[in-house]
Backbone as CSV, one residue per row, in Angstrom:
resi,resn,N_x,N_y,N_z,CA_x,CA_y,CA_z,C_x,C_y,C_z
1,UNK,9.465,-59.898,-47.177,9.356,-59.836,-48.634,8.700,-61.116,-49.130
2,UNK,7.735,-60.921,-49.698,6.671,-62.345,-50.666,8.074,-62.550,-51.407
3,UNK,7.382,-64.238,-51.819,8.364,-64.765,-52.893,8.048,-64.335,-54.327
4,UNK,6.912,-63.393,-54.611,6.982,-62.661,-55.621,7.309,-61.536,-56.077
5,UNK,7.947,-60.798,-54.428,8.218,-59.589,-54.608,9.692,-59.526,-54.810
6,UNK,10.071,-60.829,-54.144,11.812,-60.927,-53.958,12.293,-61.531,-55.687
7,UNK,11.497,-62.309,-56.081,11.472,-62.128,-57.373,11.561,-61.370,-58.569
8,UNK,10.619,-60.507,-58.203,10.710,-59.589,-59.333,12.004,-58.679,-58.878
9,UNK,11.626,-58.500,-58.268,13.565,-57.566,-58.195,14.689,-58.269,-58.230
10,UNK,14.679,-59.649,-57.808,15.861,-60.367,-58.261,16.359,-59.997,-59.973
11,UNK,14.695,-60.631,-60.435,14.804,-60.113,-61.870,15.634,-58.720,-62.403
12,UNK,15.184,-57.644,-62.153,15.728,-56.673,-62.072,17.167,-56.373,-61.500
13,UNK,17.353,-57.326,-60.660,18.795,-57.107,-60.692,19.307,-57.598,-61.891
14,UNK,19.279,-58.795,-62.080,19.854,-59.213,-63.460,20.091,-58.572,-64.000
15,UNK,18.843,-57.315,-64.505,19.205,-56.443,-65.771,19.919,-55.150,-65.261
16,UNK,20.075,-54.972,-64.243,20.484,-53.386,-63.184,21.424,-53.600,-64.419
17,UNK,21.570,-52.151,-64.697,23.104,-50.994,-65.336,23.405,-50.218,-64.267
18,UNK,22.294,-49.952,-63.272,23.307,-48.911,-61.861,21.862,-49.605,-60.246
19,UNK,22.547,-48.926,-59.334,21.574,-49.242,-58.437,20.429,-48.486,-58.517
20,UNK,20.240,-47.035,-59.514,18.895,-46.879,-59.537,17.827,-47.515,-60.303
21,UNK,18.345,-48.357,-61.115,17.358,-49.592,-61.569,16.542,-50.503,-60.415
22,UNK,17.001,-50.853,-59.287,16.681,-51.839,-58.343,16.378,-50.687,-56.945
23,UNK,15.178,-50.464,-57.150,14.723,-49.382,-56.216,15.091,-50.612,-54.749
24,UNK,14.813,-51.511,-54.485,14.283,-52.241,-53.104,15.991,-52.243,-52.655
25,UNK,16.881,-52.701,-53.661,18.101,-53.330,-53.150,18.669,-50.933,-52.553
26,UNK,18.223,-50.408,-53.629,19.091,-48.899,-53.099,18.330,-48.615,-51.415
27,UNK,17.293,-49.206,-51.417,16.197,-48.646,-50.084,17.268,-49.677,-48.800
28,UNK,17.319,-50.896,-48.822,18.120,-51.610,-48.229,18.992,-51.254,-47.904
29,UNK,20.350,-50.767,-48.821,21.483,-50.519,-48.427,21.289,-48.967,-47.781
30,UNK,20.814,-47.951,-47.929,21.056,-47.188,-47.301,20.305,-46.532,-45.913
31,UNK,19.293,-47.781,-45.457,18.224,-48.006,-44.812,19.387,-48.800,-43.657
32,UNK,19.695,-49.842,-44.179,21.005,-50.961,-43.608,22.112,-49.903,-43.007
33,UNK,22.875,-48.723,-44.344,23.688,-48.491,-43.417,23.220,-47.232,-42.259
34,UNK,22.502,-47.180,-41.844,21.973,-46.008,-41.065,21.621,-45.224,-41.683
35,UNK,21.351,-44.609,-42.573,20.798,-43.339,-43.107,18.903,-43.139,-42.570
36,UNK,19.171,-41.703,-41.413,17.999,-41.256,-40.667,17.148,-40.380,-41.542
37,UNK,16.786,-40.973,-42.438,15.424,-40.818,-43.882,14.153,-39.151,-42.717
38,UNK,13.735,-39.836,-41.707,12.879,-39.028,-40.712,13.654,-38.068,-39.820
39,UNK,14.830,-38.093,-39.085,15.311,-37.010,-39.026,15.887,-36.031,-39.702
40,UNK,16.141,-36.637,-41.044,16.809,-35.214,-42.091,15.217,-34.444,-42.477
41,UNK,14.498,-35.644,-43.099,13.079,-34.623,-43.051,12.805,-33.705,-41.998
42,UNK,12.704,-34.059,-40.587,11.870,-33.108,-39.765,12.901,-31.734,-39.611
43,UNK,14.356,-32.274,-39.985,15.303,-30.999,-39.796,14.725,-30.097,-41.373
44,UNK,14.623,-31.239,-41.887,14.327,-29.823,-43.492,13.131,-28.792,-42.888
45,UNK,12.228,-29.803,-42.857,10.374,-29.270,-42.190,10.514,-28.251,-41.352
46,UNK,11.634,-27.842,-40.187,11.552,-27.504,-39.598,12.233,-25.891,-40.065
47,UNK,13.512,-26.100,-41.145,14.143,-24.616,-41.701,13.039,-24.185,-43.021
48,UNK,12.159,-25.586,-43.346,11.151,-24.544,-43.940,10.301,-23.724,-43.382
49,UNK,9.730,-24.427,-42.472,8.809,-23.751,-40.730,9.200,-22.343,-40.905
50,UNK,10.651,-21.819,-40.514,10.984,-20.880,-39.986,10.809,-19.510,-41.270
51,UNK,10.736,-20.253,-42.557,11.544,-19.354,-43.436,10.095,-19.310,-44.371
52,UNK,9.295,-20.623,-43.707,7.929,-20.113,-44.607,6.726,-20.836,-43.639
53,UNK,6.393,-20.218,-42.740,5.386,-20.580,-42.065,4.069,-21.093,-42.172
54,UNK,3.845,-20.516,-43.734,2.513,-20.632,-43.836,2.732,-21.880,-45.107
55,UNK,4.001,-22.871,-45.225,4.024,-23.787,-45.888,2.949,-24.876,-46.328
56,UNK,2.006,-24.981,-47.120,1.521,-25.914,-47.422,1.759,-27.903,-48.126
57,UNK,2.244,-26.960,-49.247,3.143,-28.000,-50.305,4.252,-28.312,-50.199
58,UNK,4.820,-29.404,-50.461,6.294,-29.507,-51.142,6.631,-30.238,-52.142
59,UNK,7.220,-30.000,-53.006,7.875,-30.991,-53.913,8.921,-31.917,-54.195
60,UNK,9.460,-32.701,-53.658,11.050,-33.308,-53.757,11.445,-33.582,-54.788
61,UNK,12.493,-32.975,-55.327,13.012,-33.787,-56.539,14.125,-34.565,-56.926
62,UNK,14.110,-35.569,-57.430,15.360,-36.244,-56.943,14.757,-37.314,-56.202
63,UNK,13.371,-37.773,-56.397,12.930,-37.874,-54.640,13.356,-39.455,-54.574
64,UNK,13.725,-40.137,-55.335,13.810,-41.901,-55.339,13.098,-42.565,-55.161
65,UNK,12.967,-43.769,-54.055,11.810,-44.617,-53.738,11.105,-43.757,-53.130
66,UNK,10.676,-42.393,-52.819,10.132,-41.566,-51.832,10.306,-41.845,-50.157
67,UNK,11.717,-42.233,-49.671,11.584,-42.054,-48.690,11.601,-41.449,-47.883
68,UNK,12.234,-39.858,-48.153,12.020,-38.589,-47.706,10.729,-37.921,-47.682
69,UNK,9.777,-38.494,-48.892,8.333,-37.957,-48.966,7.830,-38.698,-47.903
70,UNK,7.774,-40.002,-48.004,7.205,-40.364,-47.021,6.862,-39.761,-45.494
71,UNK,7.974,-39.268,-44.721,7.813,-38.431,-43.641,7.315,-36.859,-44.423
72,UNK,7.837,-36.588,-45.211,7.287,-35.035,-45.449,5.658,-34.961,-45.794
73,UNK,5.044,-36.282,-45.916,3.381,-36.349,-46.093,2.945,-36.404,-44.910
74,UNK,3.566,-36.516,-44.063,2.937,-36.094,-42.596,3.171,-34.560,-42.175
75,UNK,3.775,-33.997,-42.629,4.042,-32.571,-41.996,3.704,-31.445,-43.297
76,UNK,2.848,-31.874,-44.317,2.632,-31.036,-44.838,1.213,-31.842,-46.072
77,UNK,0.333,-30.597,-46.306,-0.987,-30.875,-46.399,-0.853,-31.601,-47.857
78,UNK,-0.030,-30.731,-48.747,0.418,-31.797,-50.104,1.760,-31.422,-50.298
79,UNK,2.086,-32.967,-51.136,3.405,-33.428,-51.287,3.494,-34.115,-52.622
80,UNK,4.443,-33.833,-53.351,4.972,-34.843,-55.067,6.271,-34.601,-55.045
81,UNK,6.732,-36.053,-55.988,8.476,-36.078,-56.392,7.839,-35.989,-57.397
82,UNK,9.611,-35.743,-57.633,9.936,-36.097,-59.474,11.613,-36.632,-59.106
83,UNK,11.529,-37.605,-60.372,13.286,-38.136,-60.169,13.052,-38.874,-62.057
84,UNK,14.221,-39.111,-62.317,14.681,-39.446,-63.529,14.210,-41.084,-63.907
85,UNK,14.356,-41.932,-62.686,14.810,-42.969,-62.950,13.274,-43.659,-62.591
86,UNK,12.604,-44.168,-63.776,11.435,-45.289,-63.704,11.391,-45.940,-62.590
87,UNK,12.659,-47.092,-62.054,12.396,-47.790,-61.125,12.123,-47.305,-60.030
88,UNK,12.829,-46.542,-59.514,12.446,-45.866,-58.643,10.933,-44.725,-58.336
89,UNK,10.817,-44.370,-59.450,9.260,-43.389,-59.165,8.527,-45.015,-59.053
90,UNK,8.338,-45.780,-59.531,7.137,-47.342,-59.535,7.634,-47.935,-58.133
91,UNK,8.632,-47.314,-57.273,8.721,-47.965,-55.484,8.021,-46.916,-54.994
92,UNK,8.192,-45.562,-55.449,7.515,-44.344,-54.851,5.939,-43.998,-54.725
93,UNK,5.884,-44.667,-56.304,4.055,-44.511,-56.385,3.519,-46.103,-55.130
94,UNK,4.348,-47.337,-55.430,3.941,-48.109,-54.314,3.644,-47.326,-52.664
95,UNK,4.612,-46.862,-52.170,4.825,-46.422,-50.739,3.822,-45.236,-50.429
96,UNK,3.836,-44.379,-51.631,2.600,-43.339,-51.659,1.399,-43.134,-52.127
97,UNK,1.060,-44.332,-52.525,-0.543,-44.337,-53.678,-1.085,-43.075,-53.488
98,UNK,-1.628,-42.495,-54.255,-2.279,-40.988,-54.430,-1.333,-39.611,-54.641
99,UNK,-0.160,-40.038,-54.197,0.630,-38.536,-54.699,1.343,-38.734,-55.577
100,UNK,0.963,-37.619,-56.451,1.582,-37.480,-57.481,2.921,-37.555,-57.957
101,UNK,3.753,-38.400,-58.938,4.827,-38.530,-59.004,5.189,-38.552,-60.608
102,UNK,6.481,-37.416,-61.048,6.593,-37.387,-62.369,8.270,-37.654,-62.849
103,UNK,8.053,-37.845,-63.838,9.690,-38.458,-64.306,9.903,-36.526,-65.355
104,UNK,10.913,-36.639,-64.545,11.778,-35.075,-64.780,13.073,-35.445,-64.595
105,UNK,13.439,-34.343,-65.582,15.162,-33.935,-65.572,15.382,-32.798,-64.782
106,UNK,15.887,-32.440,-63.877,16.337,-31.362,-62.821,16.752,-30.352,-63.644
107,UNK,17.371,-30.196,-64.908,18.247,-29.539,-65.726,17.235,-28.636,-66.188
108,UNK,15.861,-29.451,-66.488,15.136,-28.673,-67.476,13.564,-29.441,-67.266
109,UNK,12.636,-29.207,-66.627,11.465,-29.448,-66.110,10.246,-28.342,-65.861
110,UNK,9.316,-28.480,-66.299,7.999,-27.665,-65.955,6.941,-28.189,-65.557
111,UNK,6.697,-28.804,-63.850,5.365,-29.342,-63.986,4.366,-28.694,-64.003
112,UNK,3.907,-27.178,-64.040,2.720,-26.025,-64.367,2.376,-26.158,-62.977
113,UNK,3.302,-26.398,-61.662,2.664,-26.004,-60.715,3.656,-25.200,-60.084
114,UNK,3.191,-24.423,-58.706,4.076,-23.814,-57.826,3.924,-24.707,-56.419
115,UNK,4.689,-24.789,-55.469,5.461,-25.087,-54.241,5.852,-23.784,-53.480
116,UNK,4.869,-24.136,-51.936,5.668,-23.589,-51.115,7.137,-23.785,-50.431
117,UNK,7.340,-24.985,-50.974,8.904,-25.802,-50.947,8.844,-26.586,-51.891
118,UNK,10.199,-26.677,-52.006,11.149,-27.523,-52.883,12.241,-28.194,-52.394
119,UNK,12.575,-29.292,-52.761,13.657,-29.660,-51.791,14.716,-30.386,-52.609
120,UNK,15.834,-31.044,-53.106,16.869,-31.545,-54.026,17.827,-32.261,-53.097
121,UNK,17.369,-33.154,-51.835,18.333,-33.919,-51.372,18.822,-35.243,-51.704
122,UNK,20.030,-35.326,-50.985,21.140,-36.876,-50.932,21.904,-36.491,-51.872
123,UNK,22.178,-35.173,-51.841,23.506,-34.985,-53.670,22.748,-34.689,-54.695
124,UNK,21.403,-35.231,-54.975,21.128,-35.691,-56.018,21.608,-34.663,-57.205
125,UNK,21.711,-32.827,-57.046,22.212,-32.031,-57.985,23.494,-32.999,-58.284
126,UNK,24.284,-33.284,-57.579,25.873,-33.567,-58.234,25.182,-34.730,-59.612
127,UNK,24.121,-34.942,-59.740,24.344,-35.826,-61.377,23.900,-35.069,-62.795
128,UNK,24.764,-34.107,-62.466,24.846,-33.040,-63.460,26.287,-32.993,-63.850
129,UNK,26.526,-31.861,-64.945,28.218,-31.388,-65.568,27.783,-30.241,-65.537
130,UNK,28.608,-29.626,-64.960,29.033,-27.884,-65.443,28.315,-26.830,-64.983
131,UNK,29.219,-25.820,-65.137,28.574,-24.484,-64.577,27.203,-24.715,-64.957
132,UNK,27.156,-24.430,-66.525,25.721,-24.217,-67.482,24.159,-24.964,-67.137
133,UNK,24.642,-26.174,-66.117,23.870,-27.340,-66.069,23.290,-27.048,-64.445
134,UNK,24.154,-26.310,-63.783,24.291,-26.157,-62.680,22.907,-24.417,-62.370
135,UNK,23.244,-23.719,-63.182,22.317,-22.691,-63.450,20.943,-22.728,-64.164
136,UNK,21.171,-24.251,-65.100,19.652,-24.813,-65.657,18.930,-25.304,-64.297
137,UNK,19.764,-25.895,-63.596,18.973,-27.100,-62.746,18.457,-26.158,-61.845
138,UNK,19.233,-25.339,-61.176,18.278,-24.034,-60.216,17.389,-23.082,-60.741
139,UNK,17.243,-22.866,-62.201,16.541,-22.416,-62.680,15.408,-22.897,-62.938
140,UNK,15.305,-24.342,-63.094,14.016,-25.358,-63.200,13.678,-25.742,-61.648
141,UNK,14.408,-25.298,-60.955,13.557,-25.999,-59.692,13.376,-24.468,-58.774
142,UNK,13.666,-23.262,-59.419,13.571,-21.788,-58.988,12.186,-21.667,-59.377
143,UNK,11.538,-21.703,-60.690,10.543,-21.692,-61.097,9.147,-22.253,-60.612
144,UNK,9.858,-23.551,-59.668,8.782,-24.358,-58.898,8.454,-23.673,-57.994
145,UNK,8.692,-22.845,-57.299,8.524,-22.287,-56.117,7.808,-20.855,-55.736
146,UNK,6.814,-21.228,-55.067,5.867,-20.034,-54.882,6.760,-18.719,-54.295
147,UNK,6.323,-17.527,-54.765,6.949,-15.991,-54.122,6.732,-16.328,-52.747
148,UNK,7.899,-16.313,-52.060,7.866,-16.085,-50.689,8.137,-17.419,-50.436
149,UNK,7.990,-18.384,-50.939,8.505,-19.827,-50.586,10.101,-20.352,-50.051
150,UNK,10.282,-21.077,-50.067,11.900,-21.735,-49.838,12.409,-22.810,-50.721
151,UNK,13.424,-23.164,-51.135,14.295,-23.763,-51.727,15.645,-24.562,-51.142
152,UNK,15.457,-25.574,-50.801,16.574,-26.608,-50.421,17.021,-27.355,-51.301
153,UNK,18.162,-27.438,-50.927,19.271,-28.089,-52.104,20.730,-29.056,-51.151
154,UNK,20.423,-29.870,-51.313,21.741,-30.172,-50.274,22.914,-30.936,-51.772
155,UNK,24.134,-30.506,-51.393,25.054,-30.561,-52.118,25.703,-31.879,-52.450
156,UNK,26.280,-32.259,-53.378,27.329,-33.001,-53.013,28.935,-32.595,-52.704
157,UNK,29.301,-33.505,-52.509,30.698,-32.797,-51.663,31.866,-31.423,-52.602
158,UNK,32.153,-30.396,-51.647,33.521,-29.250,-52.693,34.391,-30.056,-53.326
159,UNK,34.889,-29.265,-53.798,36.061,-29.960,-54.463,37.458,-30.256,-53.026
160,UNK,37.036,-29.015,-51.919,37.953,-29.255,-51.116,38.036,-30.019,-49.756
161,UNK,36.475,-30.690,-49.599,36.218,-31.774,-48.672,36.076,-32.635,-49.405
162,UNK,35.981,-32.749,-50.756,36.267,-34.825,-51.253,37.542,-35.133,-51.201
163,UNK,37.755,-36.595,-50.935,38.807,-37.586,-50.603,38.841,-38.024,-51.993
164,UNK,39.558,-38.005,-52.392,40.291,-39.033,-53.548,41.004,-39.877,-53.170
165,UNK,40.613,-41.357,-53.757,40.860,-42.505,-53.306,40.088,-42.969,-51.992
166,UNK,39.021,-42.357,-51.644,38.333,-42.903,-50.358,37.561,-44.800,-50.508
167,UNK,37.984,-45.532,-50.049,37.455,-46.801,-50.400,35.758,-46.584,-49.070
168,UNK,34.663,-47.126,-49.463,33.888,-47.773,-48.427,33.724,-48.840,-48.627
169,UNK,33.340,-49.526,-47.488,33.049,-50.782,-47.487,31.161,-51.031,-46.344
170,UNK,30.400,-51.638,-46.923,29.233,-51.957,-46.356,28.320,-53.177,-46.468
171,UNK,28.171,-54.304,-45.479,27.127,-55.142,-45.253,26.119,-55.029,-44.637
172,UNK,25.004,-54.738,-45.470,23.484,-55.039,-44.666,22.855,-56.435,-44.545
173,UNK,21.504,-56.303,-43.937,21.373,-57.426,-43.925,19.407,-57.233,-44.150
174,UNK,19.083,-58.033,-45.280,17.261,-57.982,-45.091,16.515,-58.884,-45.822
175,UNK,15.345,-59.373,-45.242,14.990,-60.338,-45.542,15.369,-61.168,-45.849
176,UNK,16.066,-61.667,-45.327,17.021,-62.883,-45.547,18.480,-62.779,-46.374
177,UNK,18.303,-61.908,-47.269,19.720,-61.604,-48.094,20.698,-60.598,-47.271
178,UNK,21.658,-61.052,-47.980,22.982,-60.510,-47.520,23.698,-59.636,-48.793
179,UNK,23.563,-57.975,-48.314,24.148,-57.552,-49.121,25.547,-56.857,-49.023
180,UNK,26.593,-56.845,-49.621,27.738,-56.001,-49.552,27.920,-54.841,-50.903
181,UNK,28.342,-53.749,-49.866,28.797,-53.171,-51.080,29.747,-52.614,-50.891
182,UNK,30.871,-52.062,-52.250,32.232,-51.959,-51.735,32.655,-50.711,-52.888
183,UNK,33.047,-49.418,-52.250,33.007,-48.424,-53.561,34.283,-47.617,-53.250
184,UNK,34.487,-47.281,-54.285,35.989,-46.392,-54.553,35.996,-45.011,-55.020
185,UNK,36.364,-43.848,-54.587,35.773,-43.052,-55.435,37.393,-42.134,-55.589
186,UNK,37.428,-41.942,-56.664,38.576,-40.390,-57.192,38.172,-39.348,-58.003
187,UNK,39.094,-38.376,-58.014,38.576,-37.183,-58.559,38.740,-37.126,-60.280
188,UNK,38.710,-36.744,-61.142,38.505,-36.399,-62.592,38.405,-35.132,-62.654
189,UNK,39.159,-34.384,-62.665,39.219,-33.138,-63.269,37.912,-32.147,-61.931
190,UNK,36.946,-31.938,-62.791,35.723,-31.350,-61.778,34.631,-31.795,-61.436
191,UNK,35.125,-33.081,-61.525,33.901,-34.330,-61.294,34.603,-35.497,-60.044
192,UNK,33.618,-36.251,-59.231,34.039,-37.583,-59.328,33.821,-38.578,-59.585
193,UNK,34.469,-39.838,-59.811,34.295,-40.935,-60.457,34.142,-42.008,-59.270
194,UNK,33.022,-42.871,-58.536,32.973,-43.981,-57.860,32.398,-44.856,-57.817
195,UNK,33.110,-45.684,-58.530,32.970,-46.973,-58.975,32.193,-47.917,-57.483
196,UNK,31.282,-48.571,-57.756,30.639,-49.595,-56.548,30.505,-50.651,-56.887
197,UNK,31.044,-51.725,-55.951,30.866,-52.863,-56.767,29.622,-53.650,-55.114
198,UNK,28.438,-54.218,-55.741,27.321,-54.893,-55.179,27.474,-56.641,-55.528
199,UNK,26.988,-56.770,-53.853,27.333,-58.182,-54.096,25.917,-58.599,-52.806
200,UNK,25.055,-59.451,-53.917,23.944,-59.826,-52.831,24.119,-61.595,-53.345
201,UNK,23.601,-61.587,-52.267,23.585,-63.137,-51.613,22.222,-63.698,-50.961
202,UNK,21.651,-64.720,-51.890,20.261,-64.979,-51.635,20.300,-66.792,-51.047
203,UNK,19.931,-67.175,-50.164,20.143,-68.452,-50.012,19.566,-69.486,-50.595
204,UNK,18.607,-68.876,-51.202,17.717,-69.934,-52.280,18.287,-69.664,-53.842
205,UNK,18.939,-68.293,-54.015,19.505,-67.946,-55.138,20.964,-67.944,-55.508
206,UNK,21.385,-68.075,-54.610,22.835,-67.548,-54.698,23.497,-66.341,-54.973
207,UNK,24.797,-66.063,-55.129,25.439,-64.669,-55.265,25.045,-64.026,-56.344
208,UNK,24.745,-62.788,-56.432,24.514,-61.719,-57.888,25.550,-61.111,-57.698
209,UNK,25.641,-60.126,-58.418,26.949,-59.330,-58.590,26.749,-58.268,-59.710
210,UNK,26.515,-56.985,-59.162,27.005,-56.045,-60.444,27.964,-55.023,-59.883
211,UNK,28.358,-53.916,-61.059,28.907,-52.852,-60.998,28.414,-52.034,-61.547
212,UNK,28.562,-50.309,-60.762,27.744,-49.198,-61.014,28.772,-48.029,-60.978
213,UNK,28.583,-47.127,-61.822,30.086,-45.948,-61.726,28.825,-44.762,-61.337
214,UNK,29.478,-44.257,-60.859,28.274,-42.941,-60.607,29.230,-41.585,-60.652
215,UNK,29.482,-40.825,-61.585,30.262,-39.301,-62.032,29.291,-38.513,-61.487
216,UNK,30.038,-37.513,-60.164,29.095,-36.356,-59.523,30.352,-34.814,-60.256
217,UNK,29.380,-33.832,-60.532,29.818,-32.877,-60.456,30.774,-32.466,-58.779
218,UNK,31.454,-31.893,-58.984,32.207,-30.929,-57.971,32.428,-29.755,-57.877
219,UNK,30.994,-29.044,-57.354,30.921,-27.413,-57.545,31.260,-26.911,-56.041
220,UNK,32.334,-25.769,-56.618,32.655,-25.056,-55.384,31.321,-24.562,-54.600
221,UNK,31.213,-24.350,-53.155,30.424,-23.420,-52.130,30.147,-21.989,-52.880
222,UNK,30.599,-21.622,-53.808,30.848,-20.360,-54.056,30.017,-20.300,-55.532
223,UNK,30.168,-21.492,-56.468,29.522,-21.809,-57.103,28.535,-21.701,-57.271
224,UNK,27.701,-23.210,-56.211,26.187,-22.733,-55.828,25.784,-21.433,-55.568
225,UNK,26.310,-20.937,-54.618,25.997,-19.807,-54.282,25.445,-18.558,-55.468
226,UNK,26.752,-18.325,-55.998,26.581,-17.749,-57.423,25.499,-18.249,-58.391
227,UNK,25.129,-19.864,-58.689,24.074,-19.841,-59.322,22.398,-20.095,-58.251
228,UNK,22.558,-19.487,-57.169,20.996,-19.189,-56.180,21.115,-18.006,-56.277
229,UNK,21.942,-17.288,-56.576,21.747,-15.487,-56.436,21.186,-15.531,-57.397
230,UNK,22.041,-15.974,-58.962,21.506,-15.531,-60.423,19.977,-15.645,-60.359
231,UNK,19.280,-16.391,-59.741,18.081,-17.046,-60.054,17.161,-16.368,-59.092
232,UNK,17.250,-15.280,-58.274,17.150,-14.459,-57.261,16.646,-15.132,-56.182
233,UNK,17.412,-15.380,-55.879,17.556,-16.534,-54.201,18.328,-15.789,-53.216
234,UNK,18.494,-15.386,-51.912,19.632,-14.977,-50.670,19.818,-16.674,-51.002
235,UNK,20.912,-16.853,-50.333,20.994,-18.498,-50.114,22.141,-18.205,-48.812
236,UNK,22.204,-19.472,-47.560,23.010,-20.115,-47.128,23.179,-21.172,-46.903
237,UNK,23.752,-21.860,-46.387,24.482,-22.894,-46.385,24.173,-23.065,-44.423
238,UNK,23.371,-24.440,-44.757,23.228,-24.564,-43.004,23.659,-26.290,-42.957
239,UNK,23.770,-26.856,-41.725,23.851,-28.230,-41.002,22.356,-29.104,-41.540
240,UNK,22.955,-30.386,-41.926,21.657,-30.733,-41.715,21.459,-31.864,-40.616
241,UNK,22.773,-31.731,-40.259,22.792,-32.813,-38.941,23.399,-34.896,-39.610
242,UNK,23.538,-34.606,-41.086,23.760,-35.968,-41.129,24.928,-36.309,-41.737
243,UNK,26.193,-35.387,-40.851,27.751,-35.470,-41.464,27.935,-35.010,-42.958
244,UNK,26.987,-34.488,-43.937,27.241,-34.431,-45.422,27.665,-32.873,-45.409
245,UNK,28.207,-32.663,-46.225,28.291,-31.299,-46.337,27.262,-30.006,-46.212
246,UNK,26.190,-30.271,-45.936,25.325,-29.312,-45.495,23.886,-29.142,-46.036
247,UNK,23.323,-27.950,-46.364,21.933,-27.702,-46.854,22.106,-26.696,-47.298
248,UNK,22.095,-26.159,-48.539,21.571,-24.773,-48.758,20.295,-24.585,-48.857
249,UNK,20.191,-23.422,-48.130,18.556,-22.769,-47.838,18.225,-21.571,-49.108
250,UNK,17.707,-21.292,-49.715,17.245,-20.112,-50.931,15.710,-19.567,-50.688
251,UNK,15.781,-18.180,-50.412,14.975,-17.549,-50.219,14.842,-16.263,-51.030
252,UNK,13.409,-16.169,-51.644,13.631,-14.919,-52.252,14.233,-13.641,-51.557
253,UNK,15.414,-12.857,-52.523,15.982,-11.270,-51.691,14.610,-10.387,-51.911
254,UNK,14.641,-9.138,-51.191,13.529,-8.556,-51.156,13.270,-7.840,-52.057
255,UNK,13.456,-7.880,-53.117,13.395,-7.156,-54.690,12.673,-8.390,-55.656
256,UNK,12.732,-9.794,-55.081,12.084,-10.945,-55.978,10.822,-11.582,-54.996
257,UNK,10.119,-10.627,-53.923,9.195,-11.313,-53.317,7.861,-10.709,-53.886
């Protein structure tokens, strides 16, 4: 990292309200704690393969610093995110110069194009509320998708595999800084609530310190399900190989191809 690059995001930490403000420090920590960015891609690439062969495009949404695009621009001829959060699409357009990248709400989005895929990983649906929000958001990312195409969605956790009260604890380590992070999470009704508290350590700078709450929806298996049918999707629910609760796959039934 230049001393102007470690800079300007220092800066940006200062002002962080959550870690998606500070695209470099979210790429770190979950880069730090193992998260296999290229094997969840080639596993997606590969249930799109099967379910749409003649795949060209994809779209990620949700997509963050693009590090999931990143591998998916090798296995497919074109590729664009969309995600909510500024800082993050300005790490994405860095890492990808030339592909296209737009600031969308999952809930309610039209970029006037179609996709032979679509994809909605790391949770990212759970930063929604409610049934209603839950049937917008598949409905805006149903629309993206060419007849005969596929639709991935990976979840965040049921209501009956989250832990309430689960503490983590995590130190990475990059370019010289030392980061910890330390998060708590419980349930709220049909949501959860987990609080993270970040603690980086710069040796020319010294300690920063913020806190970030992040509220995920908690939609039953049955849920989703119910809102990929409404939107005329088959859907299941497959492995994606990286301990999370899974992948749903959505494919048009044979009455919507």
């Amino acid at each position: 990292m230049t001393s102007a690059t470690a800079a300007g995001w220092r800066g940006a930490l200062d002002a962080a309200r959550t870690i998606y403000d500070v695209a470099e420090l979210y790429e770190a920590i979950y880069l730090g704690r193992g998260k296999d960015y290229a094997a969840e891609a080639r596993t997606v690439t590969e249930l799109i393969r099967e379910r749409c062969p003649e795949a060209v495009d994809l779209l990620d949404v949700g997509c963050g610093p693009g590090t999931h695009l990143s591998h998916f621009a090798t296995a497919f001829d074109r590729v664009a995110g969309a995600d909510l959060a500024e800082p993050m699409l300005e790490r994405a357009r860095q890492r990808l110069p030339g592909v296209p990248f737009h600031r969308a709400d999952v809930r309610d989005f039209d970029l006037g194009h179609r996709f032979s895929a679509v994809t909605c990983l790391f949770s990212a649906i759970g930063n929604i509320s409610g049934r209603a929000e839950l049937h917008a958001s598949l409905g805006s990312l149903r629309r993206h998708v060419h007849p005969g195409g596929v639709l991935l969605v990976e979840p965040w956790w049921f209501p009956e595999t989250f832990v309430s009260g689960h503490v983590g604890g995590d130190v990475v380590e990059f370019d010289g800084l030392t980061v910890a992070r330390v998060s708590h999470s419980v349930r709220e009704g049909a949501s959860s609530r987990m609080t993270v508290h970040y603690v980086v350590a710069d040796p020319g700078e010294g300690v920063r310190h913020f806190t970030d709450e992040h509220v995920m929806a908690l939609f039953s298996r049955e849920e989703y399900e119910e809102a990929f049918r409404a939107v005329g999707l088959d859907v299941e629910l497959l492995d994606l190989g990286n301990g999370g609760p899974g992948v749903f796959v959505g494919t048009p039934g044979a009455k919507n191809r």
